[in-house]
Structure formats: structure tokens, C-alpha cells
C-alpha positions in Angstrom: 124.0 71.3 95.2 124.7 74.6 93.5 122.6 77.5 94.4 119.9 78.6 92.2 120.1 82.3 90.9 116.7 84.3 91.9 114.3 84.7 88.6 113.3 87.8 87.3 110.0 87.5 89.0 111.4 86.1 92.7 114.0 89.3 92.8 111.4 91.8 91.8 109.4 90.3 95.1 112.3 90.1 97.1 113.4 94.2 96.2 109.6 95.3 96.5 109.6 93.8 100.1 113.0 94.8 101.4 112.9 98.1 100.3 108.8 98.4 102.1 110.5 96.5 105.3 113.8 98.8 105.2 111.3 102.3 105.4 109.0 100.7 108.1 111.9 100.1 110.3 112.8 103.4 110.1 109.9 105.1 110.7 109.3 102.5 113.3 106.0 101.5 112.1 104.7 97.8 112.4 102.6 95.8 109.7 99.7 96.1 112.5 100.0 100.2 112.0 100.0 99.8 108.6 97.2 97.0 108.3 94.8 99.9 110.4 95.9 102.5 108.1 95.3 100.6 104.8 91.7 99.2 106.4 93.2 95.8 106.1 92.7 92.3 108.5 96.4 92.3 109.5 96.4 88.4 107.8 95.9 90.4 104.4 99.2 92.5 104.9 100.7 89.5 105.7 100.1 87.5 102.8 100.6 90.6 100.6 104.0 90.5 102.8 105.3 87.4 101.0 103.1 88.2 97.4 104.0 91.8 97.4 102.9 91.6 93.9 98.9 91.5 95.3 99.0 94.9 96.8 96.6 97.4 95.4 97.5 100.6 94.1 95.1 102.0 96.4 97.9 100.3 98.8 100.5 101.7 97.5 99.2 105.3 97.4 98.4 104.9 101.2 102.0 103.6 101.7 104.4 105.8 100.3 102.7 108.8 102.2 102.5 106.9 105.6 106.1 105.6 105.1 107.7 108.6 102.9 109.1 106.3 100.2 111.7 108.3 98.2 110.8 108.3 94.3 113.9 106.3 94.1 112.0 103.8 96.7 108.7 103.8 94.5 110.8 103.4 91.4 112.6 99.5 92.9 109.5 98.6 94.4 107.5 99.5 90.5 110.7 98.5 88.4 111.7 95.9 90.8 115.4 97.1 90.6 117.8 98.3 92.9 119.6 101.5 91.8 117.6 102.3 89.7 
């Protein structure tokens, strides 16, 4: 069976998350660091792991200074692009 090409929606997701995993790992800082920091049960990051989509704002904000997202980082994870 031929594989399926990724809708608009499913690689959005999939950049949001790899470009939020790709920082952590090299700040070496673990969804249990960043659960405490966002005031989160770490179950809630979790989920919002695989629906990136649910994080808040509020997240967000807290995120890109713990993890010093590039604005070329905040730009995939908003426009859900790579290169952007």
C-alpha cells in the first residue's frame, strides 16, 4: 500500500513538535523541567506533546524564554513550516 502524504494539519503538528523536541535536547532539558516551569501535571505536557496544537500562549511565552527558541523557531512552530 502506498504511503500517505502528511496533511496540512498533521505536518504543522509534526514541525511544531520537532522543532520544541530539537531545542530541549540541546539545552538538555526534560518535559518534567518543563512541566514545573509551565505549572503543569507532567500528563498535561504530554498530551500537548502529541496535540501541540492545545498549548496555550501562556505556554508558549514560558517556552521560548526557557528554551531560547530562535524567531526562525517561533516562526515553524506558528506557521508550521520549515524554512521559513
Amino acid at each position: 500500500m502506498p504511503k500517505l502524504k502528511l496533511s496540512d494539519f498533521e505536518q504543522k503538528k509534526l514541525i511544531a513538535r520537532t522543532t520544541i523536541r530539537k531545542r530541549m535536547e540541546l539545552k538538555q532539558i526534560r518535559s518534567k523541567e518543563i512541566a514545573k516551569r509551565l505549572n503543569r501535571p507532567e500528563n498535561t505536557i504530554k498530551y500537548r506533546w502529541q496535540h501541540p496544537e492545545t498549548f496555550r500562549l501562556e505556554d508558549l511565552w514560558i517556552m521560548v524564554s526557557a528554551l531560547g527558541l530562535s524567531d526562525q523557531e517561533i516562526l515553524q512552530i506558528v506557521r508550521g513550516k520549515e524554512n521559513v
